[in-house]
C-alpha positions in Angstrom: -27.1 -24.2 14.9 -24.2 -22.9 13.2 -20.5 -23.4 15.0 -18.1 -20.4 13.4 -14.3 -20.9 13.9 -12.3 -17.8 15.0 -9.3 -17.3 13.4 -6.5 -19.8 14.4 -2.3 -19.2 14.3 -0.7 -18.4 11.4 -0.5 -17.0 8.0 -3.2 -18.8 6.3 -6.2 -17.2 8.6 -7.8 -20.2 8.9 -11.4 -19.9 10.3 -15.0 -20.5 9.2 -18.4 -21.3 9.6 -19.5 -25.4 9.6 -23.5 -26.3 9.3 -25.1 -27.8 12.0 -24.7 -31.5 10.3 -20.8 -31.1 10.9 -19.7 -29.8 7.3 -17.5 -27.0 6.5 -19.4 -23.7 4.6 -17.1 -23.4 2.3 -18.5 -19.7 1.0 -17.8 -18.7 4.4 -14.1 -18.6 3.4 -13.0 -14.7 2.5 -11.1 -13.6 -0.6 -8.2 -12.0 1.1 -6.2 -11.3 -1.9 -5.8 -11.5 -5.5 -5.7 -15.2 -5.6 -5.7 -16.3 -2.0 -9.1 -17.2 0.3 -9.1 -17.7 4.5 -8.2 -21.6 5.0 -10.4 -24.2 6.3 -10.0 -26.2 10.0 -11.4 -28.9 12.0 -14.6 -28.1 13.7 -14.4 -26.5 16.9 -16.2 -27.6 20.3 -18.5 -24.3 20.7 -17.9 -22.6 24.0 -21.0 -20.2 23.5 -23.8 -19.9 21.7 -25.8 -16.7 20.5 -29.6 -17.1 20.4 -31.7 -15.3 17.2 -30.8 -14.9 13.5 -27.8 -13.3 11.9 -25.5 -12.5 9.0 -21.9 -13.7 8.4 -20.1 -10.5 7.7 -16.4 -12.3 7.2 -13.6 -11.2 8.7 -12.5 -8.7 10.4 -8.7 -6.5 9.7 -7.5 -3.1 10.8 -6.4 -2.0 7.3 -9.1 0.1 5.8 -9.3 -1.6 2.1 -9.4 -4.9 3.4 -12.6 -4.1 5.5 -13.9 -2.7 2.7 -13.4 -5.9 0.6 -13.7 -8.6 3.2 -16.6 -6.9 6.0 -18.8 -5.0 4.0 -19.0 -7.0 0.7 -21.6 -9.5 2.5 -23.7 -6.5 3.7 -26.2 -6.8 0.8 -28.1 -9.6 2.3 -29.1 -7.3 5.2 -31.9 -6.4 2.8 -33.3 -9.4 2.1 -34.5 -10.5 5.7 -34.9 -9.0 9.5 -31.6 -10.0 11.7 -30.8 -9.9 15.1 -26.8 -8.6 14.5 -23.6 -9.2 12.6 -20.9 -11.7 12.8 -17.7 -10.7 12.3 -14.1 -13.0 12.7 -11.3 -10.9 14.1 -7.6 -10.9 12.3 -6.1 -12.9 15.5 -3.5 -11.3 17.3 -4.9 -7.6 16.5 -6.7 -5.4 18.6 -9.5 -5.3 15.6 -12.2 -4.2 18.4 -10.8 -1.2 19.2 -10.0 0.2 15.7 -13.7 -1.2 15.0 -15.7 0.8 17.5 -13.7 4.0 16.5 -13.5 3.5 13.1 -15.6 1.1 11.4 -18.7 0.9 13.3 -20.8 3.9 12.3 -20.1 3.0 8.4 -21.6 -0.3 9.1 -24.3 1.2 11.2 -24.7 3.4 8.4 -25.2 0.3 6.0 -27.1 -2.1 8.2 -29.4 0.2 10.2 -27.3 -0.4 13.4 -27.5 -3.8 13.5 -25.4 -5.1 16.6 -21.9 -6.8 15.8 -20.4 -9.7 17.3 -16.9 -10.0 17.3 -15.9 -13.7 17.1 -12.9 -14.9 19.3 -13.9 -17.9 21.0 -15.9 -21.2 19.0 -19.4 -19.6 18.8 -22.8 -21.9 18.0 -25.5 -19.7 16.6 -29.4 -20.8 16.8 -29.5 -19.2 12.7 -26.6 -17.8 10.6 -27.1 -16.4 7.1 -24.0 -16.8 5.2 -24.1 -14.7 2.3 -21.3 -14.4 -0.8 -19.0 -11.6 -1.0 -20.4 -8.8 -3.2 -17.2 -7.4 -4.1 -13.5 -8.2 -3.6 -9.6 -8.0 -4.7 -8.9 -7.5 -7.6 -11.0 -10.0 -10.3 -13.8 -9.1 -7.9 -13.5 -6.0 -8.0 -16.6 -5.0 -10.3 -19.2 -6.2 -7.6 -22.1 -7.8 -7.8 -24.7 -5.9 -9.4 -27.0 -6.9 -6.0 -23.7 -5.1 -4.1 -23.3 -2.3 -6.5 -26.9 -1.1 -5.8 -27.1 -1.5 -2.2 -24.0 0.5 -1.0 -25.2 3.5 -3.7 -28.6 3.4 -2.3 -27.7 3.5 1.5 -25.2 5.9 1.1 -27.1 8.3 -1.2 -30.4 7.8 1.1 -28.3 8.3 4.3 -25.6 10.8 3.4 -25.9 14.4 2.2 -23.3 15.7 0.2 -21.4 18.1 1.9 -17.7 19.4 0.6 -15.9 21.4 -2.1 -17.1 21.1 -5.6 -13.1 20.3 -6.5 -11.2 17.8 -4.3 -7.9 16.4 -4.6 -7.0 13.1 -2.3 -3.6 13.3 -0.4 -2.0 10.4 0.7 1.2 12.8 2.2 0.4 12.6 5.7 0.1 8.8 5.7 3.1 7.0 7.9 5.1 4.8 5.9 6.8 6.0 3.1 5.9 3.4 1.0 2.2 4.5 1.1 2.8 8.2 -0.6 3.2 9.9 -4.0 6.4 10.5 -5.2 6.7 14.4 -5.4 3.0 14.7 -3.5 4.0 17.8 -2.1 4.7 19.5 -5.2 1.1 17.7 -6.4 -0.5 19.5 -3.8 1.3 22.7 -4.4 -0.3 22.7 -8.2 -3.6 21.6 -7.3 -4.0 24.1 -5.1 -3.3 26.9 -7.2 -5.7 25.6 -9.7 -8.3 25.4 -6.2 -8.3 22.1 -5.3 -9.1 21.5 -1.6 -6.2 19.0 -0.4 -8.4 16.3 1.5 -6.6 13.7 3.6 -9.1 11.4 4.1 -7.5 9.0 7.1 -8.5 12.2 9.1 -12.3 12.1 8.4 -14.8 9.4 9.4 -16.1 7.0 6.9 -19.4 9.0 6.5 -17.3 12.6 5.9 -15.2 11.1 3.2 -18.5 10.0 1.5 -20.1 13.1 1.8 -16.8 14.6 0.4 -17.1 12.3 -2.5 -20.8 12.8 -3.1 -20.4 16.8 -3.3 -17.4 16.7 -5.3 -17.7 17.2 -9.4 -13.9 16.8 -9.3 -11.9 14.2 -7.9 -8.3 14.0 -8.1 -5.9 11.2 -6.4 -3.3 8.7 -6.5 -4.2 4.8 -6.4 -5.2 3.5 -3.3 -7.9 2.3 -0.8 -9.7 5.9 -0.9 -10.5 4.9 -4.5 -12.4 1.2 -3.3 -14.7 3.6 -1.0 -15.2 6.7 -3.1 -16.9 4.4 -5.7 -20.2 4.3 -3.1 -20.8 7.9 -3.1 -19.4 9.7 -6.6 -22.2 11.2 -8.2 -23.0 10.1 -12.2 -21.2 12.9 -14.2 -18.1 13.5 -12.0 -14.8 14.0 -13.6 -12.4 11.4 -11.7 -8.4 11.7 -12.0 -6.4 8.3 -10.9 -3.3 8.6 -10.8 -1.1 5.5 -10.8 1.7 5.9 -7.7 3.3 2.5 -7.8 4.2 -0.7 -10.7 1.0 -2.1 -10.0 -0.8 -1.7 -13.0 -3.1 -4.4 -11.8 -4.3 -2.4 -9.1 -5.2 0.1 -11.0 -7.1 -1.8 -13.5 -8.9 -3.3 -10.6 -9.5 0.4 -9.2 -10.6 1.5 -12.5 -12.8 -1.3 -13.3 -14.7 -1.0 -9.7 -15.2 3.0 -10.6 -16.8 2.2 -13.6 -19.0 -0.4 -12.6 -20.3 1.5 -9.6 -21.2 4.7 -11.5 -21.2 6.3 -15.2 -18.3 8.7 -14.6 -15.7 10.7 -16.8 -12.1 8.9 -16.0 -8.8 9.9 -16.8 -6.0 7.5 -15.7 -2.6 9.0 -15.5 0.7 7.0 -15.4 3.9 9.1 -15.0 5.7 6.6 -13.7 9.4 6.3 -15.1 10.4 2.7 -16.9 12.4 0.3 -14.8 15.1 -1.9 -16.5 
Protein backbone atom coordinates (compact mmCIF):
# COMPACT_ATOMS: atom_id res chain seq x y z
CA UNK A 1 0.00 0.00 0.00
CA UNK A 2 2.34 2.37 -1.34
CA UNK A 3 1.31 6.38 -1.67
CA UNK A 4 3.79 7.91 -4.56
CA UNK A 5 3.93 11.83 -4.63
CA UNK A 6 3.79 13.53 -8.02
CA UNK A 7 5.98 16.08 -8.62
CA UNK A 8 5.16 19.37 -6.66
CA UNK A 9 6.15 23.33 -7.74
CA UNK A 10 9.39 24.32 -8.13
CA UNK A 11 12.97 23.72 -8.95
CA UNK A 12 13.81 21.02 -6.53
CA UNK A 13 11.27 18.26 -8.13
CA UNK A 14 10.16 17.20 -5.12
CA UNK A 15 8.15 13.90 -5.28
CA UNK A 16 8.41 10.33 -4.06
CA UNK A 17 7.29 7.11 -2.94
CA UNK A 18 6.34 6.67 1.23
CA UNK A 19 5.75 2.94 2.63
CA UNK A 20 2.55 2.04 3.80
CA UNK A 21 3.73 2.68 7.68
CA UNK A 22 3.97 6.47 6.66
CA UNK A 23 7.82 6.78 5.95
CA UNK A 24 9.50 8.41 3.15
CA UNK A 25 11.46 5.72 0.51
CA UNK A 26 14.18 7.52 0.35
CA UNK A 27 15.84 5.38 -2.80
CA UNK A 28 12.78 6.48 -4.50
CA UNK A 29 14.55 9.85 -4.83
CA UNK A 30 16.25 10.25 -8.61
CA UNK A 31 19.76 11.36 -9.34
CA UNK A 32 18.96 14.28 -11.58
CA UNK A 33 22.35 15.64 -11.95
CA UNK A 34 25.92 15.37 -11.07
CA UNK A 35 25.36 16.04 -7.47
CA UNK A 36 21.70 16.77 -7.13
CA UNK A 37 18.68 14.05 -6.26
CA UNK A 38 14.59 14.82 -6.54
CA UNK A 39 13.58 16.39 -2.94
CA UNK A 40 11.50 14.83 -0.42
CA UNK A 41 7.73 16.14 0.77
CA UNK A 42 5.02 15.52 3.27
CA UNK A 43 2.90 12.56 2.50
CA UNK A 44 0.11 13.12 0.33
CA UNK A 45 -3.67 12.07 0.92
CA UNK A 46 -3.99 9.43 -2.04
CA UNK A 47 -6.78 10.23 -4.43
CA UNK A 48 -6.50 6.83 -6.27
CA UNK A 49 -5.27 3.70 -5.88
CA UNK A 50 -3.95 1.12 -8.61
CA UNK A 51 -4.70 -2.57 -7.70
CA UNK A 52 -1.70 -5.38 -8.64
CA UNK A 53 2.15 -5.25 -8.42
CA UNK A 54 4.54 -2.81 -10.02
CA UNK A 55 7.91 -1.22 -10.57
CA UNK A 56 8.97 2.36 -9.70
CA UNK A 57 10.50 3.56 -12.94
CA UNK A 58 11.47 7.34 -11.50
CA UNK A 59 10.70 10.18 -13.20
CA UNK A 60 9.70 11.10 -16.02
CA UNK A 61 11.43 14.41 -18.54
CA UNK A 62 11.13 15.25 -22.16
CA UNK A 63 14.94 15.52 -22.72
CA UNK A 64 16.16 12.33 -24.14
CA UNK A 65 19.49 11.76 -21.81
CA UNK A 66 17.70 12.41 -18.83
CA UNK A 67 15.21 9.56 -19.63
CA UNK A 68 17.87 7.59 -20.24
CA UNK A 69 19.46 8.15 -16.86
CA UNK A 70 16.40 8.76 -14.62
CA UNK A 71 13.40 6.18 -16.47
CA UNK A 72 15.30 3.42 -17.68
CA UNK A 73 18.06 2.87 -15.12
CA UNK A 74 15.41 1.11 -12.73
CA UNK A 75 14.37 -1.25 -15.55
CA UNK A 76 16.61 -4.09 -14.52
CA UNK A 77 14.39 -5.26 -11.77
CA UNK A 78 11.69 -6.06 -14.51
CA UNK A 79 13.61 -9.39 -14.62
CA UNK A 80 13.57 -10.39 -11.31
CA UNK A 81 9.66 -10.82 -10.81
CA UNK A 82 6.14 -10.75 -12.94
CA UNK A 83 4.56 -7.00 -12.77
CA UNK A 84 1.37 -5.73 -13.56
CA UNK A 85 2.92 -2.09 -15.21
CA UNK A 86 5.36 0.73 -14.68
CA UNK A 87 5.25 3.84 -12.62
CA UNK A 88 6.51 6.67 -13.79
CA UNK A 89 6.41 10.68 -12.10
CA UNK A 90 6.00 13.27 -14.69
CA UNK A 91 8.38 16.54 -14.79
CA UNK A 92 5.30 18.88 -13.64
CA UNK A 93 4.29 21.50 -15.90
CA UNK A 94 5.38 19.46 -19.16
CA UNK A 95 3.43 17.70 -21.46
CA UNK A 96 5.80 14.49 -20.64
CA UNK A 97 2.70 12.10 -21.94
CA UNK A 98 2.68 13.14 -25.23
CA UNK A 99 6.48 13.12 -26.02
CA UNK A 100 6.18 9.68 -24.07
CA UNK A 101 3.74 7.83 -26.21
CA UNK A 102 5.60 9.13 -29.46
CA UNK A 103 8.91 8.84 -28.29
CA UNK A 104 9.70 6.84 -25.47
CA UNK A 105 7.20 4.13 -25.17
CA UNK A 106 8.29 1.47 -27.72
CA UNK A 107 12.00 1.62 -26.14
CA UNK A 108 10.58 0.83 -22.94
CA UNK A 109 8.21 -1.72 -24.45
CA UNK A 110 11.25 -2.92 -25.97
CA UNK A 111 12.96 -3.30 -22.51
CA UNK A 112 10.04 -4.37 -20.31
CA UNK A 113 8.06 -6.64 -22.69
CA UNK A 114 5.30 -3.99 -23.00
CA UNK A 115 4.54 -3.68 -19.64
CA UNK A 116 1.81 -0.91 -19.20
CA UNK A 117 2.91 2.59 -17.79
CA UNK A 118 1.32 4.75 -15.42
CA UNK A 119 1.94 8.18 -15.51
CA UNK A 120 1.71 9.77 -12.06
CA UNK A 121 -0.01 13.22 -11.63
CA UNK A 122 -2.34 12.94 -8.85
CA UNK A 123 -1.32 11.15 -5.08
CA UNK A 124 -1.59 7.54 -6.15
CA UNK A 125 -1.84 4.37 -3.42
CA UNK A 126 -0.61 1.22 -4.98
CA UNK A 127 -1.73 -2.41 -3.50
CA UNK A 128 2.40 -3.46 -4.24
CA UNK A 129 5.31 -1.15 -5.53
CA UNK A 130 8.80 -2.45 -6.16
CA UNK A 131 11.19 0.32 -5.79
CA UNK A 132 14.24 -0.65 -7.27
CA UNK A 133 17.84 1.53 -7.34
CA UNK A 134 18.92 3.29 -10.29
CA UNK A 135 21.31 1.13 -12.43
CA UNK A 136 22.99 3.92 -14.02
CA UNK A 137 23.08 7.77 -13.75
CA UNK A 138 24.97 11.33 -14.19
CA UNK A 139 27.92 11.42 -14.21
CA UNK A 140 29.81 9.32 -11.00
CA UNK A 141 27.07 6.82 -12.04
CA UNK A 142 27.75 6.68 -15.12
CA UNK A 143 29.47 3.06 -15.30
CA UNK A 144 26.19 1.20 -14.27
CA UNK A 145 25.61 -1.42 -12.31
CA UNK A 146 26.89 -4.50 -13.66
CA UNK A 147 23.09 -6.00 -13.05
CA UNK A 148 22.08 -2.79 -15.53
CA UNK A 149 25.00 -3.17 -17.81
CA UNK A 150 23.76 -6.79 -18.67
CA UNK A 151 20.23 -6.27 -19.02
CA UNK A 152 19.97 -3.37 -21.52
CA UNK A 153 22.83 -5.38 -23.76
CA UNK A 154 20.78 -8.51 -23.54
CA UNK A 155 17.35 -7.03 -24.42
CA UNK A 156 18.55 -5.03 -27.03
CA UNK A 157 20.83 -7.55 -28.74
CA UNK A 158 17.87 -10.34 -28.27
CA UNK A 159 15.27 -7.84 -29.64
CA UNK A 160 17.12 -5.69 -32.19
CA UNK A 161 18.80 -6.76 -35.40
CA UNK A 162 21.46 -4.74 -36.67
CA UNK A 163 20.53 -2.94 -39.54
CA UNK A 164 22.73 0.21 -41.02
CA UNK A 165 25.97 1.18 -42.66
CA UNK A 166 29.12 -0.47 -41.51
CA UNK A 167 30.66 3.33 -41.05
CA UNK A 168 28.47 5.91 -39.27
CA UNK A 169 29.14 9.36 -38.27
CA UNK A 170 26.58 11.05 -35.58
CA UNK A 171 25.40 14.67 -36.54
CA UNK A 172 24.21 16.87 -34.03
CA UNK A 173 23.81 19.86 -37.06
CA UNK A 174 20.14 19.68 -37.47
CA UNK A 175 19.48 20.02 -33.67
CA UNK A 176 17.70 23.60 -32.74
CA UNK A 177 19.61 25.53 -30.43
CA UNK A 178 22.90 26.51 -31.29
CA UNK A 179 24.33 25.69 -28.21
CA UNK A 180 23.64 21.93 -28.92
CA UNK A 181 26.02 21.69 -32.27
CA UNK A 182 29.65 21.17 -33.32
CA UNK A 183 31.59 24.07 -34.03
CA UNK A 184 32.43 23.70 -37.82
CA UNK A 185 29.91 20.43 -38.13
CA UNK A 186 29.33 21.17 -41.44
CA UNK A 187 32.71 21.07 -42.59
CA UNK A 188 32.87 17.60 -40.23
CA UNK A 189 30.39 16.23 -42.27
CA UNK A 190 31.75 17.35 -45.50
CA UNK A 191 35.19 15.18 -44.60
CA UNK A 192 33.47 12.24 -43.34
CA UNK A 193 31.70 11.89 -46.07
CA UNK A 194 34.28 11.76 -48.47
CA UNK A 195 36.02 9.27 -46.52
CA UNK A 196 32.13 7.31 -46.69
CA UNK A 197 30.70 7.94 -43.58
CA UNK A 198 26.89 7.88 -43.60
CA UNK A 199 25.89 11.27 -41.80
CA UNK A 200 23.15 9.85 -39.26
CA UNK A 201 21.06 12.33 -37.29
CA UNK A 202 19.72 10.36 -34.82
CA UNK A 203 16.75 12.81 -33.30
CA UNK A 204 15.10 11.70 -36.64
CA UNK A 205 14.99 7.87 -35.93
CA UNK A 206 13.12 6.06 -33.23
CA UNK A 207 14.96 4.71 -30.30
CA UNK A 208 14.96 1.13 -31.75
CA UNK A 209 16.55 2.50 -35.44
CA UNK A 210 19.33 4.35 -33.66
CA UNK A 211 20.21 1.02 -31.87
CA UNK A 212 20.11 -0.97 -34.81
CA UNK A 213 22.32 1.75 -36.40
CA UNK A 214 24.65 1.33 -33.57
CA UNK A 215 24.59 -2.48 -33.53
CA UNK A 216 25.55 -2.64 -37.37
CA UNK A 217 28.02 -0.09 -37.27
CA UNK A 218 32.11 -1.14 -37.00
CA UNK A 219 32.58 2.59 -37.07
CA UNK A 220 31.26 5.15 -34.98
CA UNK A 221 32.14 8.73 -35.20
CA UNK A 222 30.46 11.71 -33.02
CA UNK A 223 30.61 14.62 -30.87
CA UNK A 224 29.71 14.38 -27.07
CA UNK A 225 26.33 14.07 -26.25
CA UNK A 226 23.25 12.10 -25.20
CA UNK A 227 23.50 9.73 -28.48
CA UNK A 228 26.65 8.50 -26.75
CA UNK A 229 24.57 7.49 -23.09
CA UNK A 230 22.25 5.24 -25.62
CA UNK A 231 24.75 3.90 -28.20
CA UNK A 232 26.52 2.18 -25.28
CA UNK A 233 23.37 -0.59 -25.32
CA UNK A 234 23.80 -1.76 -28.76
CA UNK A 235 27.75 -1.22 -30.00
CA UNK A 236 29.05 -4.47 -30.75
CA UNK A 237 32.60 -5.72 -28.89
CA UNK A 238 35.35 -4.77 -31.42
CA UNK A 239 33.85 -1.43 -32.87
CA UNK A 240 36.13 1.46 -33.40
CA UNK A 241 34.34 4.44 -31.54
CA UNK A 242 35.44 8.32 -32.17
CA UNK A 243 34.29 10.95 -29.32
CA UNK A 244 34.83 13.93 -30.03
CA UNK A 245 34.76 16.57 -27.25
CA UNK A 246 32.34 19.70 -28.57
CA UNK A 247 32.13 21.75 -25.36
CA UNK A 248 34.65 22.68 -21.87
CA UNK A 249 33.10 19.83 -20.20
CA UNK A 250 35.73 17.55 -19.80
CA UNK A 251 33.62 15.93 -17.17
CA UNK A 252 31.16 14.90 -19.53
CA UNK A 253 33.25 13.34 -21.42
CA UNK A 254 34.96 11.29 -18.94
CA UNK A 255 31.52 10.29 -17.76
CA UNK A 256 30.68 9.37 -21.54
CA UNK A 257 33.91 7.61 -21.91
CA UNK A 258 33.70 5.71 -18.77
CA UNK A 259 29.96 4.48 -19.54
CA UNK A 260 31.33 3.18 -23.23
CA UNK A 261 33.80 1.24 -21.67
CA UNK A 262 32.06 -0.36 -19.03
CA UNK A 263 29.19 -1.33 -21.29
CA UNK A 264 31.39 -3.00 -23.99
CA UNK A 265 35.21 -3.88 -24.83
CA UNK A 266 35.60 -1.32 -27.64
CA UNK A 267 38.50 0.55 -29.46
CA UNK A 268 38.22 4.41 -28.32
CA UNK A 269 39.69 7.35 -29.46
CA UNK A 270 38.80 10.66 -27.71
CA UNK A 271 39.50 13.79 -29.57
CA UNK A 272 39.77 17.31 -28.05
CA UNK A 273 40.34 20.15 -30.52
CA UNK A 274 39.01 22.47 -28.55
CA UNK A 275 41.07 25.95 -28.41
CA UNK A 276 42.34 27.12 -24.67
CA UNK A 277 40.29 29.82 -22.99
CA UNK A 278 42.13 32.49 -20.90
Amino acid sequence: EAVIAPMLPGDDMACGVFRDDGSFCQISRTLISANRFTATCARPEPQARLPGRHLFAGVGRHHFGHFLLECVSRLWASEDADYDGLVIIPKRDIDFEAVFRRRFAPFLDLLTGGLPVYLVRRPLQVETLVVPTQGIGHLRWSQGTERFRRFARSRVSERIMPIGPDVLYVSRLQLKREEQMVDQEERIEALMTQSGYEVFHPQKHSLEEQSARYRAASHIVGADGSAFHLAPFAISVGTTLGLIQRRNRPEIVSALTSQIRAFCDVDLVTINALANRR
